[in-house]
KOLGU-4560 file (N, C-alpha, C; in nm, 3 decimals, padded with zeros to 5 digits):
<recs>
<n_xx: 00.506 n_yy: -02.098 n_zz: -01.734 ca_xx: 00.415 ca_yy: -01.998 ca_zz: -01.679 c_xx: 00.275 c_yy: -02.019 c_zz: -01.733 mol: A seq: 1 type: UNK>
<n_xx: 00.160 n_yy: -01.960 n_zz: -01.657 ca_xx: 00.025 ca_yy: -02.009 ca_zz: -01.731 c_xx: 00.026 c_yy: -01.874 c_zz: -01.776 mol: A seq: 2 type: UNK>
<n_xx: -00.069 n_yy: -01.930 n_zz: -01.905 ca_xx: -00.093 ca_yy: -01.852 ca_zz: -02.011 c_xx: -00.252 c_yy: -01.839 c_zz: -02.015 mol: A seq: 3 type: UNK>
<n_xx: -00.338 n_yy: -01.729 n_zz: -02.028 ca_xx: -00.449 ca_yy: -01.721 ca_zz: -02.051 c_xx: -00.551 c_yy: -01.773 c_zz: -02.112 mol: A seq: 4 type: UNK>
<n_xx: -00.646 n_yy: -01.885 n_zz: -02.125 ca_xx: -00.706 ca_yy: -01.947 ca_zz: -02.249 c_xx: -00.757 c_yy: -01.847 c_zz: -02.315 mol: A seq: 5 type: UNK>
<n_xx: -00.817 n_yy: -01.781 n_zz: -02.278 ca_xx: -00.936 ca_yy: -01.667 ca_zz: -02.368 c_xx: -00.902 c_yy: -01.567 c_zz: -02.329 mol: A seq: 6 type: UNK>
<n_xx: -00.886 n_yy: -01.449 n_zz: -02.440 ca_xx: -00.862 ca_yy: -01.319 ca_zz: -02.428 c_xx: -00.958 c_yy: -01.244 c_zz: -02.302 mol: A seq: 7 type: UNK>
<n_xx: -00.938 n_yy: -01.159 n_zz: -02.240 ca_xx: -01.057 ca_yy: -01.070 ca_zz: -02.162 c_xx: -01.106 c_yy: -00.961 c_zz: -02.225 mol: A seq: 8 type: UNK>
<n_xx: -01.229 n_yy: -00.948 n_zz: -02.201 ca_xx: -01.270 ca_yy: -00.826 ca_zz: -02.298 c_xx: -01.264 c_yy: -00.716 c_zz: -02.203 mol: A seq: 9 type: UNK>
<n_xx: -01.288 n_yy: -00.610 n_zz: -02.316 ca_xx: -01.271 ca_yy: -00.460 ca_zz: -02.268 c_xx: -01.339 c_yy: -00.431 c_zz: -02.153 mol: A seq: 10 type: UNK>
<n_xx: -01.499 n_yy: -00.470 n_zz: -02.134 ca_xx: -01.572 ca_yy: -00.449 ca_zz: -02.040 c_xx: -01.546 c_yy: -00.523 c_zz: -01.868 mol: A seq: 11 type: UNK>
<n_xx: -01.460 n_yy: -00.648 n_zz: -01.910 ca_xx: -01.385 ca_yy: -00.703 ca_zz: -01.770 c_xx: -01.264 c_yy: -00.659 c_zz: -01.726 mol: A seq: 12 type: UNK>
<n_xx: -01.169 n_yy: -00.637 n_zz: -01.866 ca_xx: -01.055 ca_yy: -00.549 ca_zz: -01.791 c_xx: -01.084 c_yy: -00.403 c_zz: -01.726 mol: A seq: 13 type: UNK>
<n_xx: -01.209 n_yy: -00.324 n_zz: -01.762 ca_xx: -01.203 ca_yy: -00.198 ca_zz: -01.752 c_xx: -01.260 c_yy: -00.221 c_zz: -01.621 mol: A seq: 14 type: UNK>
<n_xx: -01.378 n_yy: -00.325 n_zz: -01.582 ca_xx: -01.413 ca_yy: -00.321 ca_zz: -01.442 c_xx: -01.259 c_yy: -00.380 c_zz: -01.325 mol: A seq: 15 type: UNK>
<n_xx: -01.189 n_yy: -00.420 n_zz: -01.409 ca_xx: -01.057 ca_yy: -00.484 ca_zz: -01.307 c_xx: -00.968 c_yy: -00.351 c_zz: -01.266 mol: A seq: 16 type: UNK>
<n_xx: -00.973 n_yy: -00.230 n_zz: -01.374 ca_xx: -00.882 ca_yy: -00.188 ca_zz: -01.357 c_xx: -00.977 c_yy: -00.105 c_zz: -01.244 mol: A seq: 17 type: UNK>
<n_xx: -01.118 n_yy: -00.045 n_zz: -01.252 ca_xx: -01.134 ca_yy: 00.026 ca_zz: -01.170 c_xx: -01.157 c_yy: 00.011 c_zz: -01.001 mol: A seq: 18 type: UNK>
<n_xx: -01.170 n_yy: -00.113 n_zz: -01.001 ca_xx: -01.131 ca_yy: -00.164 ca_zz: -00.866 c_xx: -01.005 c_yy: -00.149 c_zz: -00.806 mol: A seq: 19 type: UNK>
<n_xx: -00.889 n_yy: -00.163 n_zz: -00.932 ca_xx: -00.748 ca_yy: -00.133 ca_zz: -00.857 c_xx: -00.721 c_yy: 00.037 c_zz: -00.842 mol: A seq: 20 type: UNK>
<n_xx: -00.774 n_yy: 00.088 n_zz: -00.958 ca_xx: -00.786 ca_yy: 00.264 ca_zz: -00.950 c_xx: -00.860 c_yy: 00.302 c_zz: -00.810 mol: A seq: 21 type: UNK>
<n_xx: -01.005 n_yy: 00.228 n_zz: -00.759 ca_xx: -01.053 ca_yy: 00.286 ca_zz: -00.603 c_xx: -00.943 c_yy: 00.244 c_zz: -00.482 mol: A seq: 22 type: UNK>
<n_xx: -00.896 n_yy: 00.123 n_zz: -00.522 ca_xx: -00.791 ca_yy: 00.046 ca_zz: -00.384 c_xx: -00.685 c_yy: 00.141 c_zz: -00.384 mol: A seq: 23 type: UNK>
<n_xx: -00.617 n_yy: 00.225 n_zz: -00.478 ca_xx: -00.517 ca_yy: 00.305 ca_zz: -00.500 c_xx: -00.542 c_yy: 00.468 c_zz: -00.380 mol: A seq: 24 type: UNK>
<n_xx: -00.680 n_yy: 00.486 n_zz: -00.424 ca_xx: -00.675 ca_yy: 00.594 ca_zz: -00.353 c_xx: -00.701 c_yy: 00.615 c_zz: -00.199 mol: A seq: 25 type: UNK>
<n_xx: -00.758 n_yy: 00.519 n_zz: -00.171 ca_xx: -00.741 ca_yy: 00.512 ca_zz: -00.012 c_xx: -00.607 c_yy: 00.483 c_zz: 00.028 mol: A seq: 26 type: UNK>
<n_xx: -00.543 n_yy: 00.582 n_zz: 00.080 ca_xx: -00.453 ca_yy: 00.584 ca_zz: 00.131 c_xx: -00.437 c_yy: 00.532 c_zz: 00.290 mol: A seq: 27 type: UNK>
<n_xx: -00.431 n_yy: 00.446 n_zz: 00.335 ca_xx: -00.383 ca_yy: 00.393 ca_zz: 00.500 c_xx: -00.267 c_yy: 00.482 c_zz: 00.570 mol: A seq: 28 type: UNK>
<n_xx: -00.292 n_yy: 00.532 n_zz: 00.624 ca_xx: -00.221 ca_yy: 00.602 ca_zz: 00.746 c_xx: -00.244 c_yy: 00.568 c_zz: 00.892 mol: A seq: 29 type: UNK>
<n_xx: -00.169 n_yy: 00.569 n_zz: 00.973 ca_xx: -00.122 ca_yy: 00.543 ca_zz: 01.124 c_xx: -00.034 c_yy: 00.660 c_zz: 01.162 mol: A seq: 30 type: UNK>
<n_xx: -00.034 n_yy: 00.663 n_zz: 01.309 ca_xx: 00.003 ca_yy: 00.734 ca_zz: 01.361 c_xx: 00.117 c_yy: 00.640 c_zz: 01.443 mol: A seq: 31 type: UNK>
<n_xx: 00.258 n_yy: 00.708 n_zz: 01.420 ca_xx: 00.400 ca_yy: 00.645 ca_zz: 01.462 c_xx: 00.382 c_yy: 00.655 c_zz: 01.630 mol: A seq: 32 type: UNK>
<n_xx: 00.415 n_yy: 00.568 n_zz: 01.722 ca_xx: 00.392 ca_yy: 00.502 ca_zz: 01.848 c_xx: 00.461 c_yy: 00.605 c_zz: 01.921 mol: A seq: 33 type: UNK>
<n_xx: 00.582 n_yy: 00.610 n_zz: 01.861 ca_xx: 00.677 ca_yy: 00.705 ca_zz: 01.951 c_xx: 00.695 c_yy: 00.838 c_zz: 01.946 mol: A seq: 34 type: UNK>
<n_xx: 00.637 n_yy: 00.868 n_zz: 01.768 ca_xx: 00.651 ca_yy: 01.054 ca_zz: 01.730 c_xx: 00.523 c_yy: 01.129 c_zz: 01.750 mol: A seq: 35 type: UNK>
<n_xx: 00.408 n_yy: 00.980 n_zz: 01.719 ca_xx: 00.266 ca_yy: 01.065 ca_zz: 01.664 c_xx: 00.245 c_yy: 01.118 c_zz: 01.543 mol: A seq: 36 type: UNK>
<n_xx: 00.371 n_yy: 01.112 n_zz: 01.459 ca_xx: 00.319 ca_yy: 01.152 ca_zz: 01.249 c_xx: 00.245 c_yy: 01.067 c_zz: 01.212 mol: A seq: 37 type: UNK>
<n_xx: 00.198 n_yy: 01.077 n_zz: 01.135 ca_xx: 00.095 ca_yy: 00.991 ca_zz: 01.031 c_xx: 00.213 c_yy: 00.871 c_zz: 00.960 mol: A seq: 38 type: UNK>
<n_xx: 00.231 n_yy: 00.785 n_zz: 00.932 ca_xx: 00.315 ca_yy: 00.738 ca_zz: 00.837 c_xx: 00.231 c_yy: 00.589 c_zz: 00.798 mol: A seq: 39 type: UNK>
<n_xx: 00.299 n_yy: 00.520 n_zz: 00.697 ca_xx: 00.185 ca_yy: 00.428 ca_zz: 00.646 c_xx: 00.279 c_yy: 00.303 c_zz: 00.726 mol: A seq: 40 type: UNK>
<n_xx: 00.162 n_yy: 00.215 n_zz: 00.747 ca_xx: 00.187 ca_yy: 00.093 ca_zz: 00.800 c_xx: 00.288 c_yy: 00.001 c_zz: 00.758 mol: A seq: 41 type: UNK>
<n_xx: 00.355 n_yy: -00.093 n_zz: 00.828 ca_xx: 00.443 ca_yy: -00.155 ca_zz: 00.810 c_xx: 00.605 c_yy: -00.098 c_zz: 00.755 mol: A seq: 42 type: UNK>
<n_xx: 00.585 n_yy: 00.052 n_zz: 00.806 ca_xx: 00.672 ca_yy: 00.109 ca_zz: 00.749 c_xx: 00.771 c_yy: 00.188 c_zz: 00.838 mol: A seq: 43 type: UNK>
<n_xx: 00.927 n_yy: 00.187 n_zz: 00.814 ca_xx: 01.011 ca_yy: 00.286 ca_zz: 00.952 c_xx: 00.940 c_yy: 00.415 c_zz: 00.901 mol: A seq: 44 type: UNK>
<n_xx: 00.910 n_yy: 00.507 n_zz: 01.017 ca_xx: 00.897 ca_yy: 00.639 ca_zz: 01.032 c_xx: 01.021 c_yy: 00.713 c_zz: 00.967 mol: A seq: 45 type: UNK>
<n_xx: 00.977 n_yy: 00.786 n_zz: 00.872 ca_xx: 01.133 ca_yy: 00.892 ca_zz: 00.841 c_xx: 01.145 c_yy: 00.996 c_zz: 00.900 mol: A seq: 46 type: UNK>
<n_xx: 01.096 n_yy: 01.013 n_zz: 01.046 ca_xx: 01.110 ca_yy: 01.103 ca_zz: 01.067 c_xx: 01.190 c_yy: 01.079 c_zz: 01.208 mol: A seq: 47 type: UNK>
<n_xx: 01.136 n_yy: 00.954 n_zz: 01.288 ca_xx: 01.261 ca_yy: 00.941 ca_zz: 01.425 c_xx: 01.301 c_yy: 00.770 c_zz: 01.394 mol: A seq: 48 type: UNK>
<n_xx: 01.269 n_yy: 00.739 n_zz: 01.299 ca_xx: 01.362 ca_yy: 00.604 ca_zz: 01.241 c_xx: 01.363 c_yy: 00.492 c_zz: 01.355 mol: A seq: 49 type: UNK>
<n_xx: 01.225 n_yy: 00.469 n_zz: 01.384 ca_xx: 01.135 ca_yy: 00.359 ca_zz: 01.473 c_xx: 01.037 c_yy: 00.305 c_zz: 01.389 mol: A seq: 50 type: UNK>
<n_xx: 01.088 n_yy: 00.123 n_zz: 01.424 ca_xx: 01.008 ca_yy: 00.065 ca_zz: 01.388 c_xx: 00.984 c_yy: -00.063 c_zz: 01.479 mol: A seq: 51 type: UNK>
<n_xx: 00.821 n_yy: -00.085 n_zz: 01.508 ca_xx: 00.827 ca_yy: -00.173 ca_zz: 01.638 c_xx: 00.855 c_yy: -00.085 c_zz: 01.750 mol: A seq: 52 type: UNK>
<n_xx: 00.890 n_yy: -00.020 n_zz: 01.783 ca_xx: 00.929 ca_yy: 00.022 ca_zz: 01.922 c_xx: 01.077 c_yy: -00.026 c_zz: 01.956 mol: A seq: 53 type: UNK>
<n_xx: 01.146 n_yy: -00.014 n_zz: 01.809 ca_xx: 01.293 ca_yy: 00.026 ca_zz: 01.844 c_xx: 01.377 c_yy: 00.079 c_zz: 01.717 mol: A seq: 54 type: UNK>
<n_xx: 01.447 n_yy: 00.150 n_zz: 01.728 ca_xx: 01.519 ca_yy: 00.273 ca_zz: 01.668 c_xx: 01.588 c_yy: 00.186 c_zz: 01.538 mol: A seq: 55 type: UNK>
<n_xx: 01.592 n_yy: 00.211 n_zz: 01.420 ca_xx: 01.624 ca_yy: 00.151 ca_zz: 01.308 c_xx: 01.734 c_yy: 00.236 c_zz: 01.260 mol: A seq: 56 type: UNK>
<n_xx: 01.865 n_yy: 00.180 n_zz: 01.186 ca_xx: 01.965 ca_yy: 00.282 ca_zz: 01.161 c_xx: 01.962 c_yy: 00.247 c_zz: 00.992 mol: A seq: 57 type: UNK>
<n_xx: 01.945 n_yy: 00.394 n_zz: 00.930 ca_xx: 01.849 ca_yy: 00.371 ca_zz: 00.795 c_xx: 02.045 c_yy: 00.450 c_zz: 00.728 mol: A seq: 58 type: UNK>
</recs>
């Protein structure tokens, strides 16, 4: 596995983490094809268990 040459300092990890802390809060939502709920992308609906435009048995 690779291993890091040089430690990172505080001031680069803290800007790394807050880029992943803003990407976190935007949340992505869509609206399901067949129900109209909000649900997040790439994801079966839990609510009529469609995905693609056909019925998934969960």
């Amino acid at each position: 596995m690779g291993v890091p040459k040089k430690r990172k300092s505080k001031s680069r990890v803290g800007h790394h983490r807050s880029q992943w802390e803003r990407k976190q809060k935007l949340l992505q939502l869509v609206s399901c094809p067949n129900c109209g709920r909000l649900i997040l992308p790439h994801h079966i609906c839990p609510y009529c268990h469609h995905y693609k435009g056909k019925e998934v048995k969960v």
